[in-house]
ChimeraX commands (.cxc) that place a marker at each C-alpha (Angstrom):
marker #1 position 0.00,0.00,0.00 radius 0.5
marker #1 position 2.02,3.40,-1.26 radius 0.5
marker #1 position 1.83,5.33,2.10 radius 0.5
marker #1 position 1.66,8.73,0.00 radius 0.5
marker #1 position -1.87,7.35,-0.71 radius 0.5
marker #1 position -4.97,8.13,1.20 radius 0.5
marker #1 position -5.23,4.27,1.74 radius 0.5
marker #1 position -3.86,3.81,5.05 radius 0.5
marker #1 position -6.53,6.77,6.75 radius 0.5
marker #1 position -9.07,4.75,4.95 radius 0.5
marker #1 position -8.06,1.45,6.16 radius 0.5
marker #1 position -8.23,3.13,9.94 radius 0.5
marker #1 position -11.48,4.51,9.63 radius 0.5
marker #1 position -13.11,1.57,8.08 radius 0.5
marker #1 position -11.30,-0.78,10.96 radius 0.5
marker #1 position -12.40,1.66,13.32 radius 0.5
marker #1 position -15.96,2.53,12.55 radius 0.5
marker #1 position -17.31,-0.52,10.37 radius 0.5
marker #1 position -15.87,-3.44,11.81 radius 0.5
marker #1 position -16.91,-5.01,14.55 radius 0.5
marker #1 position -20.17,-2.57,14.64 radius 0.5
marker #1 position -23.18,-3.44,15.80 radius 0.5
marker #1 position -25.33,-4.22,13.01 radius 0.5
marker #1 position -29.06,-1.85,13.36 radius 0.5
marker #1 position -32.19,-4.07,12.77 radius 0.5
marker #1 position -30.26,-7.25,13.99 radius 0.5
marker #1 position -30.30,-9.67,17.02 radius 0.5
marker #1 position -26.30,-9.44,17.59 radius 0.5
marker #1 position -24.45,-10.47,21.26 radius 0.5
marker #1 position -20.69,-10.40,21.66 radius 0.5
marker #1 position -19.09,-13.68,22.03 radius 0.5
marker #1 position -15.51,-13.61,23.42 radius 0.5
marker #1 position -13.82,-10.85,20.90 radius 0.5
marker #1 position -16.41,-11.24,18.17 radius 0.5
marker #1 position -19.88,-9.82,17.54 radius 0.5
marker #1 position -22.39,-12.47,15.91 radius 0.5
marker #1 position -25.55,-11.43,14.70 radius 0.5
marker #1 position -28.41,-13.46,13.49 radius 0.5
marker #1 position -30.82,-11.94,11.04 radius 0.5
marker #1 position -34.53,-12.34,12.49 radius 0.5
marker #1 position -36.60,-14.75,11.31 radius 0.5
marker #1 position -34.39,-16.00,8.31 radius 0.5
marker #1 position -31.47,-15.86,6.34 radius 0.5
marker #1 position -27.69,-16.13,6.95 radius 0.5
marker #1 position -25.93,-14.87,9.88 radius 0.5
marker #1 position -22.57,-13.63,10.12 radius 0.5
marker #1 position -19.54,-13.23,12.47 radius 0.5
marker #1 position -17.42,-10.03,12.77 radius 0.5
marker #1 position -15.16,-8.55,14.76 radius 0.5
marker #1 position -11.98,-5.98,14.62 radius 0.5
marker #1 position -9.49,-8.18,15.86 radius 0.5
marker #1 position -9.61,-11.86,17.87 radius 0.5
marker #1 position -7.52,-10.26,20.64 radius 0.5
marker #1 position -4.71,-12.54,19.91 radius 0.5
marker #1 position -6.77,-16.07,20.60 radius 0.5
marker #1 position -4.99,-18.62,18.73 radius 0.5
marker #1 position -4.15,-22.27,18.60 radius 0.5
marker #1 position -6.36,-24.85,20.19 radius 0.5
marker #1 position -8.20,-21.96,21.87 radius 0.5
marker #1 position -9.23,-20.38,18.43 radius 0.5
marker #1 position -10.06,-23.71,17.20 radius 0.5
marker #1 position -12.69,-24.25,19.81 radius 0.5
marker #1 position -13.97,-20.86,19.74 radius 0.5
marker #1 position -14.62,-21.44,15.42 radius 0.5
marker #1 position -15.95,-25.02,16.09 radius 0.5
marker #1 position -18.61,-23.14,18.87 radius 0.5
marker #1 position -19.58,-20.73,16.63 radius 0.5
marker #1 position -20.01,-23.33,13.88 radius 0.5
marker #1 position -21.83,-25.54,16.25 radius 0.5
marker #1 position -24.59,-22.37,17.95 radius 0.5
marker #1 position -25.50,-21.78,13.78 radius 0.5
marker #1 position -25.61,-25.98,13.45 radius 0.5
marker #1 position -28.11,-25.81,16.23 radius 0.5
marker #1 position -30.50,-22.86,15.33 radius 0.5
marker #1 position -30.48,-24.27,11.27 radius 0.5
marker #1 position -28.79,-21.30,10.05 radius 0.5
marker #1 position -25.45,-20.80,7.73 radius 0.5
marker #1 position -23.11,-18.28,8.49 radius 0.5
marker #1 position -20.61,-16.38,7.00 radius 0.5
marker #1 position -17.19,-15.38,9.16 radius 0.5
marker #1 position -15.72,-12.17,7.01 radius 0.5
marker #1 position -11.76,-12.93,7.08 radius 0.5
marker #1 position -9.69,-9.83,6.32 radius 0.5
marker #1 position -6.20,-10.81,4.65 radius 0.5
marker #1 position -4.19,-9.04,7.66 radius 0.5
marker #1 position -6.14,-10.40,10.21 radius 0.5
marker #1 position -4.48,-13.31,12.77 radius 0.5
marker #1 position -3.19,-15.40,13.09 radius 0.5
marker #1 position -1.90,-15.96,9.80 radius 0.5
marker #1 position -3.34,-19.61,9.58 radius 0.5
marker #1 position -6.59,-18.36,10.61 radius 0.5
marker #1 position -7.85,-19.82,7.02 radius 0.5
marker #1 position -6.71,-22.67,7.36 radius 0.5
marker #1 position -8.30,-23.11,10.38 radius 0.5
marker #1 position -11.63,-22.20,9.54 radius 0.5
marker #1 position -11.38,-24.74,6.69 radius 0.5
marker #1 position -10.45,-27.25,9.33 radius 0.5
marker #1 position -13.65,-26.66,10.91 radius 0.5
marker #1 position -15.60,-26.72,7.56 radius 0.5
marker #1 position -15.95,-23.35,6.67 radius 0.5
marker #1 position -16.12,-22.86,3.00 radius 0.5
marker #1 position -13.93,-20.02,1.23 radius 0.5
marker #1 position -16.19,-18.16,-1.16 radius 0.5
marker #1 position -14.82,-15.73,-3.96 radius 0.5
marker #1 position -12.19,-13.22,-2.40 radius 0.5
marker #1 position -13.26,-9.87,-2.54 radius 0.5
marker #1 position -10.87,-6.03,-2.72 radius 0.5
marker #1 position -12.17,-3.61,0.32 radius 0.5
marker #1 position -12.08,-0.25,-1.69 radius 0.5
marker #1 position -12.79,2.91,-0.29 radius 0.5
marker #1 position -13.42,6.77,-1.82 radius 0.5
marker #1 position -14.47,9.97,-1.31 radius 0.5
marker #1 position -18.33,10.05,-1.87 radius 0.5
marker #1 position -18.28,14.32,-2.78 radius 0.5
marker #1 position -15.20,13.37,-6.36 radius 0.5
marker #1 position -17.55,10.39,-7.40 radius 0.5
marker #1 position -20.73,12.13,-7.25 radius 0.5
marker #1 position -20.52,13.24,-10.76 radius 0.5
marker #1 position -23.38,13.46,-13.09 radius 0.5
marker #1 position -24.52,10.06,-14.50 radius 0.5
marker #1 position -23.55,9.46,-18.03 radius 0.5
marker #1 position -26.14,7.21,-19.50 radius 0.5
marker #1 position -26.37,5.26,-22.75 radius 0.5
marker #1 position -28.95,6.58,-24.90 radius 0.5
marker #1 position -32.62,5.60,-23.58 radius 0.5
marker #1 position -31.41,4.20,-20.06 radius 0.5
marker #1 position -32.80,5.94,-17.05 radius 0.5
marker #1 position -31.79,5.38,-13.27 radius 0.5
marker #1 position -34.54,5.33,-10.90 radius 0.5
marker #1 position -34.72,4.57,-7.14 radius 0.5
marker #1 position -37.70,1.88,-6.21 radius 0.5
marker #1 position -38.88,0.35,-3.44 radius 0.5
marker #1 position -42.06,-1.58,-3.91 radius 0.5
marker #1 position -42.33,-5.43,-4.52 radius 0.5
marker #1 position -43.12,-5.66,-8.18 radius 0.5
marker #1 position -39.94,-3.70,-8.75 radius 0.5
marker #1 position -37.89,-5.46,-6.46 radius 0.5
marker #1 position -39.05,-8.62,-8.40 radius 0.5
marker #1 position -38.38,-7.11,-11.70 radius 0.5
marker #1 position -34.58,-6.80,-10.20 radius 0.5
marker #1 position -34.80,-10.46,-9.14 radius 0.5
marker #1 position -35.66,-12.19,-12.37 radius 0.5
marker #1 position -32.77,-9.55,-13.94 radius 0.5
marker #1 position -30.18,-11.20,-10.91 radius 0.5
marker #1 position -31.80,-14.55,-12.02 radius 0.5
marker #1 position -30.87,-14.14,-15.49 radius 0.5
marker #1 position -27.41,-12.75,-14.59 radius 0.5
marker #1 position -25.99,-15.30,-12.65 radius 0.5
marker #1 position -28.43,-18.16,-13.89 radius 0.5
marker #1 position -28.83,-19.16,-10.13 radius 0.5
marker #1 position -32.29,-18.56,-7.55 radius 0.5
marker #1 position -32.38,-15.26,-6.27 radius 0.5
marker #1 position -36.05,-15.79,-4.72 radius 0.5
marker #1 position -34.63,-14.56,-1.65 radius 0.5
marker #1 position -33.47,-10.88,-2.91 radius 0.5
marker #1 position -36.82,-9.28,-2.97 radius 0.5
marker #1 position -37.75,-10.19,0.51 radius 0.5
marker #1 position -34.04,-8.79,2.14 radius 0.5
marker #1 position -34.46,-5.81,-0.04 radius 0.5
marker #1 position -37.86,-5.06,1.08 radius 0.5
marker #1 position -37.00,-5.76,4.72 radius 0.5
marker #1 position -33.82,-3.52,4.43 radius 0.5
marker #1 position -35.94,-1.03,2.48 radius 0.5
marker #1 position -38.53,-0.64,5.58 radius 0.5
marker #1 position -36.02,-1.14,8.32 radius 0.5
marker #1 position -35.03,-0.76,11.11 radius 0.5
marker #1 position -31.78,-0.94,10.69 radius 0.5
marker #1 position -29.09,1.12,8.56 radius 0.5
marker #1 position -31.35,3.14,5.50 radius 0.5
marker #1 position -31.06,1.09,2.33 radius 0.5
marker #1 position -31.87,2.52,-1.02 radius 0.5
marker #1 position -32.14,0.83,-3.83 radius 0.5
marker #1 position -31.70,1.89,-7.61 radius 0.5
marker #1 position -32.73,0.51,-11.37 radius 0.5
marker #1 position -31.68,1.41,-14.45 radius 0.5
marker #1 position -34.14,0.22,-17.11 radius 0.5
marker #1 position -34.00,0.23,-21.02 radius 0.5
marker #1 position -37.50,1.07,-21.43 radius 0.5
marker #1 position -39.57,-1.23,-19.60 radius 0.5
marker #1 position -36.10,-4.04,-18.94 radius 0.5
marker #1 position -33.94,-3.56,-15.91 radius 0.5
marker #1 position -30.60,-3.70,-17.23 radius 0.5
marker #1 position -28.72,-3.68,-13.91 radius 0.5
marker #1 position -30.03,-3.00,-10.39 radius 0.5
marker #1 position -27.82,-1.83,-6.84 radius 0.5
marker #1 position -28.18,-0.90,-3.71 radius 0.5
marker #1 position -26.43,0.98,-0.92 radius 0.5
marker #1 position -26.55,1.65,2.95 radius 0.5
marker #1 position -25.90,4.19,4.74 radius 0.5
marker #1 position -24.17,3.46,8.09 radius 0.5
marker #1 position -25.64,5.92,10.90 radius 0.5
marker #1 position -22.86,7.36,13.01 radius 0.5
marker #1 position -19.93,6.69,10.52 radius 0.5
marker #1 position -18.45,8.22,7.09 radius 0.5
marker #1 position -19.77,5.41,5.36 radius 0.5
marker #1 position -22.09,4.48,2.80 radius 0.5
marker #1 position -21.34,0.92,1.43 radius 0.5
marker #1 position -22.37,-0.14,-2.22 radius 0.5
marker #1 position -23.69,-3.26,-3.17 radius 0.5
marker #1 position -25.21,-4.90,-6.19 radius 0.5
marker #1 position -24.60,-3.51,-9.47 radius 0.5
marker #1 position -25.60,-6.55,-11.85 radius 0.5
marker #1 position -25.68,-5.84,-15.45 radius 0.5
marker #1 position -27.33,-7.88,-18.42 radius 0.5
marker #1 position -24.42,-9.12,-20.58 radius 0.5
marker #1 position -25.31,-6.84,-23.16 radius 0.5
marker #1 position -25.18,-4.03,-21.79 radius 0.5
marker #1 position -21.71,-4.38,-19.95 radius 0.5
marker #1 position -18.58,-1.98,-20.60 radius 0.5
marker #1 position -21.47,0.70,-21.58 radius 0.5
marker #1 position -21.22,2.68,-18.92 radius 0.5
marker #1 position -24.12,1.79,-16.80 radius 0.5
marker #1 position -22.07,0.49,-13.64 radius 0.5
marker #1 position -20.52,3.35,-13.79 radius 0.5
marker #1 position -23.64,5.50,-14.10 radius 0.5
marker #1 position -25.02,3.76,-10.57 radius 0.5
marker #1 position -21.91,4.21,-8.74 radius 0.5
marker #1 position -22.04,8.07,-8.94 radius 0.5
marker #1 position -25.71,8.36,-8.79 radius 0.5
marker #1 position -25.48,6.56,-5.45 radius 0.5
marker #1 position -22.59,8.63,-4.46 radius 0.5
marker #1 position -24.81,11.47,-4.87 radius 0.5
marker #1 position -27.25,10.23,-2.76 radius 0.5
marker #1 position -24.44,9.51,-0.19 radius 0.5
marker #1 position -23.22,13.59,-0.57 radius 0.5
marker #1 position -26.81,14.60,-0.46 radius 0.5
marker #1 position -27.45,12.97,3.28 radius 0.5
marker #1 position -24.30,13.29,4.52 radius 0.5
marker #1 position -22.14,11.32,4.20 radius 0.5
marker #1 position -18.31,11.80,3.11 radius 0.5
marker #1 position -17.07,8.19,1.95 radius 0.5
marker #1 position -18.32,5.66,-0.17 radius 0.5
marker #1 position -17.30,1.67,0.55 radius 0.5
marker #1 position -17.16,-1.32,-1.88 radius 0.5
marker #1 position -16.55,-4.54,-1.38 radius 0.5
marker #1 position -15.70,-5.66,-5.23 radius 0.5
marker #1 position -15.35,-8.50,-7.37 radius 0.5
marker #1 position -12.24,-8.51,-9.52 radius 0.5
marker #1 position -14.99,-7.78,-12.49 radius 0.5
marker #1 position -15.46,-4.50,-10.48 radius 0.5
marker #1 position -12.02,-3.36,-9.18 radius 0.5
marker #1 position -10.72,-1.96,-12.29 radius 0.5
marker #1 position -13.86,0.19,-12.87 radius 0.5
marker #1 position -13.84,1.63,-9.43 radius 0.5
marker #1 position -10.16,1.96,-9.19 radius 0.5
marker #1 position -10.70,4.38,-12.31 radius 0.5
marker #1 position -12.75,6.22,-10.91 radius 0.5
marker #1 position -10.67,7.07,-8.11 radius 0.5
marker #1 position -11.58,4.54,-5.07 radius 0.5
marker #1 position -8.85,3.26,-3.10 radius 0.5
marker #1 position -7.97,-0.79,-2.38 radius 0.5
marker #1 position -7.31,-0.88,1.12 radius 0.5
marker #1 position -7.87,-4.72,1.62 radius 0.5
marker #1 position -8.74,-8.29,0.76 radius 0.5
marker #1 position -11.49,-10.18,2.14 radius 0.5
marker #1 position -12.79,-13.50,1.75 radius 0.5
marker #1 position -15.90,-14.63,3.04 radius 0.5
marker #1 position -15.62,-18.43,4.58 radius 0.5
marker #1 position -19.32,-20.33,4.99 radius 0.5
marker #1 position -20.44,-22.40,7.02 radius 0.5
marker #1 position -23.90,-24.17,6.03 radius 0.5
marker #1 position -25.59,-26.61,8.38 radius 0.5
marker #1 position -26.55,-30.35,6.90 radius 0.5
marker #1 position -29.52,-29.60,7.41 radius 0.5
marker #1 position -29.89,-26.49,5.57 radius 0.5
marker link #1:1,2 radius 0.2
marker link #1:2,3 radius 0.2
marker link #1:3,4 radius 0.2
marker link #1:4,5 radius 0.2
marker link #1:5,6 radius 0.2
marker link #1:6,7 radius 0.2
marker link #1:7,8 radius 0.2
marker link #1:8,9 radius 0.2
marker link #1:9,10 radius 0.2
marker link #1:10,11 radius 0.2
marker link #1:11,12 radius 0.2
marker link #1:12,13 radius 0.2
marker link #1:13,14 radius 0.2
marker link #1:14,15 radius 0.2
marker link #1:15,16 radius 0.2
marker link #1:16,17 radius 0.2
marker link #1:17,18 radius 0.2
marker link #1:18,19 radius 0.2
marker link #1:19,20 radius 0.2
marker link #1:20,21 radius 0.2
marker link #1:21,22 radius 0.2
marker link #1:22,23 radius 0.2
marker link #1:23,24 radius 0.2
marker link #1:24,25 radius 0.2
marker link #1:25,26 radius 0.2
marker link #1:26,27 radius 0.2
marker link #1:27,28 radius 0.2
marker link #1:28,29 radius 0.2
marker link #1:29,30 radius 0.2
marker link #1:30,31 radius 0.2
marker link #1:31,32 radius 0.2
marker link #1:32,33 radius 0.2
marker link #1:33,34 radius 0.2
marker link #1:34,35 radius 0.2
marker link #1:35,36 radius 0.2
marker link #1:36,37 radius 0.2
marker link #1:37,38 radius 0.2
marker link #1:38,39 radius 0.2
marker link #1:39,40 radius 0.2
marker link #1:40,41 radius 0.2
marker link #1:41,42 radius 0.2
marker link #1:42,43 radius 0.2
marker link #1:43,44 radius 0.2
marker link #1:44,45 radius 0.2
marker link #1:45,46 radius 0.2
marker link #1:46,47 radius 0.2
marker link #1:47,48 radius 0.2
marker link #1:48,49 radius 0.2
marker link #1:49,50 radius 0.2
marker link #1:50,51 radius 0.2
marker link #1:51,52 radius 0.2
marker link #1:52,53 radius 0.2
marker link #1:53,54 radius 0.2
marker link #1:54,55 radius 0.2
marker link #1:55,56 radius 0.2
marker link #1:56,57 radius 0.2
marker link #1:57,58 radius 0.2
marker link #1:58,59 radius 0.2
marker link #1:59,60 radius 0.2
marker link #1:60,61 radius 0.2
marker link #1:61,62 radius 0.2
marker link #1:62,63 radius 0.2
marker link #1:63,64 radius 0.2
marker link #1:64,65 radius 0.2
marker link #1:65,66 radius 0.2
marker link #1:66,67 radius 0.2
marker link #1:67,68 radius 0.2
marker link #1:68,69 radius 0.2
marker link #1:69,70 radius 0.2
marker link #1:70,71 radius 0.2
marker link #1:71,72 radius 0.2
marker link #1:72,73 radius 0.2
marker link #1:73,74 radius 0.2
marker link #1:74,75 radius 0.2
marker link #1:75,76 radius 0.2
marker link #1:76,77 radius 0.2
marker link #1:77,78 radius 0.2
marker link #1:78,79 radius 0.2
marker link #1:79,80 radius 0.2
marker link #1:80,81 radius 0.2
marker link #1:81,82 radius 0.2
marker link #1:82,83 radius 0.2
marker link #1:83,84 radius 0.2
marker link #1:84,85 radius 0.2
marker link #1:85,86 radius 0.2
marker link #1:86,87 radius 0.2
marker link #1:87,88 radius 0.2
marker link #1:88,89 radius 0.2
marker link #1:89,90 radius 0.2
marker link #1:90,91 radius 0.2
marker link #1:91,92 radius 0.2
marker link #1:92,93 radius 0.2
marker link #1:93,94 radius 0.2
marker link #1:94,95 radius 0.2
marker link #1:95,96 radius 0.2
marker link #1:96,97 radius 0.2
marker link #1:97,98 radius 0.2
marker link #1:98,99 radius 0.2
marker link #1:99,100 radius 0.2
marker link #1:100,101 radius 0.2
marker link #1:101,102 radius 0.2
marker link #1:102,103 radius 0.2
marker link #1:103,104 radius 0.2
marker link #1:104,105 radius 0.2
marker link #1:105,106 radius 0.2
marker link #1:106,107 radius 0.2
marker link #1:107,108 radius 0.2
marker link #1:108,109 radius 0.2
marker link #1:109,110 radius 0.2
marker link #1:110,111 radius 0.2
marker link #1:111,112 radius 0.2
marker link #1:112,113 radius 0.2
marker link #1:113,114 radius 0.2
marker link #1:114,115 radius 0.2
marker link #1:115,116 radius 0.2
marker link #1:116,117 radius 0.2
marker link #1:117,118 radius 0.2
marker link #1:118,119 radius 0.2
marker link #1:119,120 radius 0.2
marker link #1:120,121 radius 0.2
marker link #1:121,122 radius 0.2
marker link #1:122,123 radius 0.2
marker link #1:123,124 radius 0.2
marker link #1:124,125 radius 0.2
marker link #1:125,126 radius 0.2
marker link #1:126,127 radius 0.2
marker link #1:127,128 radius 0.2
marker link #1:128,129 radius 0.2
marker link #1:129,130 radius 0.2
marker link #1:130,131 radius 0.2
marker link #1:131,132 radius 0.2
marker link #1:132,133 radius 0.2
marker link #1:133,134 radius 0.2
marker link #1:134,135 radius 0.2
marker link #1:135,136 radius 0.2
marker link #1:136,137 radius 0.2
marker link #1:137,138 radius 0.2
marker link #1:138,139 radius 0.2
marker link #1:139,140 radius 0.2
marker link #1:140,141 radius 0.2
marker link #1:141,142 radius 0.2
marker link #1:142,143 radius 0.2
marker link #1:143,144 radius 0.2
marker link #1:144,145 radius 0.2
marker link #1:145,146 radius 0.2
marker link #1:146,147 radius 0.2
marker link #1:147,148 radius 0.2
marker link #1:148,149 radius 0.2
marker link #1:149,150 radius 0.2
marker link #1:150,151 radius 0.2
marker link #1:151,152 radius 0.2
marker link #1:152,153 radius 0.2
marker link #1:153,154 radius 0.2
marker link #1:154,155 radius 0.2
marker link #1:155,156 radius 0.2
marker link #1:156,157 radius 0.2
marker link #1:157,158 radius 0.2
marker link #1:158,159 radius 0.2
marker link #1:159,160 radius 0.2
marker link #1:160,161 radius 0.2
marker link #1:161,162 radius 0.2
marker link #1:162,163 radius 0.2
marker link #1:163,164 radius 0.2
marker link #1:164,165 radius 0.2
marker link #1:165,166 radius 0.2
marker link #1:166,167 radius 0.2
marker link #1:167,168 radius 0.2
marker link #1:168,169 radius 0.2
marker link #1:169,170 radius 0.2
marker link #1:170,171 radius 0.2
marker link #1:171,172 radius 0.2
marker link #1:172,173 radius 0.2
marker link #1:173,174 radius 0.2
marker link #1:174,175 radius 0.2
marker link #1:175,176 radius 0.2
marker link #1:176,177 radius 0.2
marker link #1:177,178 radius 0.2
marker link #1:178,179 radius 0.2
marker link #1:179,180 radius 0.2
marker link #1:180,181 radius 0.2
marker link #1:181,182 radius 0.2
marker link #1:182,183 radius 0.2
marker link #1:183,184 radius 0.2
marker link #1:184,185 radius 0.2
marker link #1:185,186 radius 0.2
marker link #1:186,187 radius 0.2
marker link #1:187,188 radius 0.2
marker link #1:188,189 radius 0.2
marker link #1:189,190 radius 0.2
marker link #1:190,191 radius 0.2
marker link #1:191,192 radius 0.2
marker link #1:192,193 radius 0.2
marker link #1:193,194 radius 0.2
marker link #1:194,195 radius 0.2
marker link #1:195,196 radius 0.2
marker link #1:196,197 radius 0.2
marker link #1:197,198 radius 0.2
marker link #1:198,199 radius 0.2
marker link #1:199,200 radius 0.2
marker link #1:200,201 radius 0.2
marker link #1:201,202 radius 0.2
marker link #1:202,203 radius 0.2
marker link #1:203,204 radius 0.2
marker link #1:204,205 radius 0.2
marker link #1:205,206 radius 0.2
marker link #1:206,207 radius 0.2
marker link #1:207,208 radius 0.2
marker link #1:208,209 radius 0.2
marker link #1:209,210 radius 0.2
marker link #1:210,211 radius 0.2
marker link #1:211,212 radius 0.2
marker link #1:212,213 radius 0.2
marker link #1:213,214 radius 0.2
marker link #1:214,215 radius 0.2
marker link #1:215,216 radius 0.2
marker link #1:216,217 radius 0.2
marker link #1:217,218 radius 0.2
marker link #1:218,219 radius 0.2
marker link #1:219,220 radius 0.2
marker link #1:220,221 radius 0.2
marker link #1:221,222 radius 0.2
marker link #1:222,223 radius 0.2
marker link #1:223,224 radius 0.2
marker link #1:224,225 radius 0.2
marker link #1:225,226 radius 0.2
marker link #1:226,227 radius 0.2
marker link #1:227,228 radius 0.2
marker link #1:228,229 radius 0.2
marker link #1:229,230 radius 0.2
marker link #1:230,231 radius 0.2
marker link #1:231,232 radius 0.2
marker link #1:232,233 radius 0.2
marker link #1:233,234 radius 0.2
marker link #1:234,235 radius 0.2
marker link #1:235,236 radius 0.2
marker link #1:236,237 radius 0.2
marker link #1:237,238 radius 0.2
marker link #1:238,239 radius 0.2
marker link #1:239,240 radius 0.2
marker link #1:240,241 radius 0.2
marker link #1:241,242 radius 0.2
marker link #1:242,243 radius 0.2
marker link #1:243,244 radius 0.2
marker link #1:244,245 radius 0.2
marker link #1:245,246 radius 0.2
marker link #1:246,247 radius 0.2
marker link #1:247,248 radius 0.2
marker link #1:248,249 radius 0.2
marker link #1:249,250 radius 0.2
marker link #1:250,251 radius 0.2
marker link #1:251,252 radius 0.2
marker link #1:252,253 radius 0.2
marker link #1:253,254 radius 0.2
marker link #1:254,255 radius 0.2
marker link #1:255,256 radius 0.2
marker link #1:256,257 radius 0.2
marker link #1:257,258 radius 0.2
marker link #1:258,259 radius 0.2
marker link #1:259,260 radius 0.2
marker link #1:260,261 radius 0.2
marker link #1:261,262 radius 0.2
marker link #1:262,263 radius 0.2
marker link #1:263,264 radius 0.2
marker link #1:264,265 radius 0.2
view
């Protein structure tokens, strides 16, 4: 990380304001140096924390297998969000150990919300619109569905709930060709932080490397400006990275999500 860069300020407020936060809207309890929240009624749950207070060896082991084990018993998968300088060093291979499943690994990037906030340039006959009732919200699943050819049946439902709260604000934005959503995001905004992170941003395959992405990250930015808030937080794909890096965000970190789904789920 080039220490001339704003990276490293970035990389202490997001350590210092997003992780190991208290997550609005959700049943969460600290357990030893982690907090682990389970979403209400459904849906996964997830483990964070800043640091594991230097817990290692056997100890950490049986602290993963419990948390494995309370999600085992209440039918529930979970995710434990691994940072690439978090320790131990052999913390994933530890969590593999346990049976924790490494998904995708992700780039933390970071930027100022007020220098991406520029005016959306669209593709001829492509609007962006903010929605919140179901029939859009299902419009944006069958456009996730067609995407990544996989069930997205849950999406509407966590949008909606996220939509209504309580919990951290979530908006959520469309841009349609006509009456087609070509790609659909959302964002939060994180109450008593700099934040706002960004999420989503699907596009049809035919309408990639049009502009569109880039179209919904400063709209959202501008949302982000307009109520407040003074960064803007991704966590992105390696599809993604290049885009944002372009347009100015920072990488400040890896993650890699490691999953842990019950037999029974």
């Amino acid at each position: 990380m080039d220490i001339s860069s704003p990276a490293p300020a970035y990389l202490r407020a997001y350590d210092e304001q997003l992780r190991a936060r208290p997550v609005p809207g959700r049943t969460t309890e600290r357990v030893g140096p982690v907090l682990r929240v389970v979403s209400d009624g459904y849906g996964q749950g997830f483990l964070t924390y800043r640091d594991l207070g230097g817990l290692d060896g056997a100890e950490l082991d049986a602290f993963i297998a419990g948390q494995r084990d309370f999600f085992t018993g209440i039918g529930r998968p979970v995710e434990w969000k691994y940072h690439g300088y978090d320790l131990p060093v052999d913390l994933p291979g530890r969590l593999t150990a346990a049976g924790f499943e490494a998904e995708e690994q992700e780039t933390v990037m970071v930027g100022e919300a007020a220098a991406l906030a520029a005016s959306p340039a669209l593709p001829e006959g492509v609007r962006l619109r903010e929605v919140s009732g179901r029939p859009d919200l299902e419009r944006i699943r069958e456009m996730e569905e067609l995407v990544w050819e996989a069930d997205r049946s849950w999406l509407p439902d966590l949008l909606e709930r996220d939509i209504a709260g309580p919990g951290d604000r979530c908006a959520v934005v469309v841009a349609e060709a006509g009456e087609r959503v070509v790609c659909a995001a959302w964002m939060r905004f994180h109450e008593g932080t700099d934040f706002v992170s960004l999420w989503g941003g699907s596009t049809l395959k035919e309408w990639r490397g049009r502009g569109v992405y880039r179209a919904m990250v400063a709209y959202r930015a501008g949302l982000a400006v307009a109520r407040g808030f003074r960064l803007v937080q991704v966590d992105a794909s390696d599809d993604s990275r290049p885009i944002l890096a372009r347009l100015g965000l920072e990488a400040i970190a890896t993650t890699t999500p490691y999953v842990w789904v019950p037999p029974t789920v």
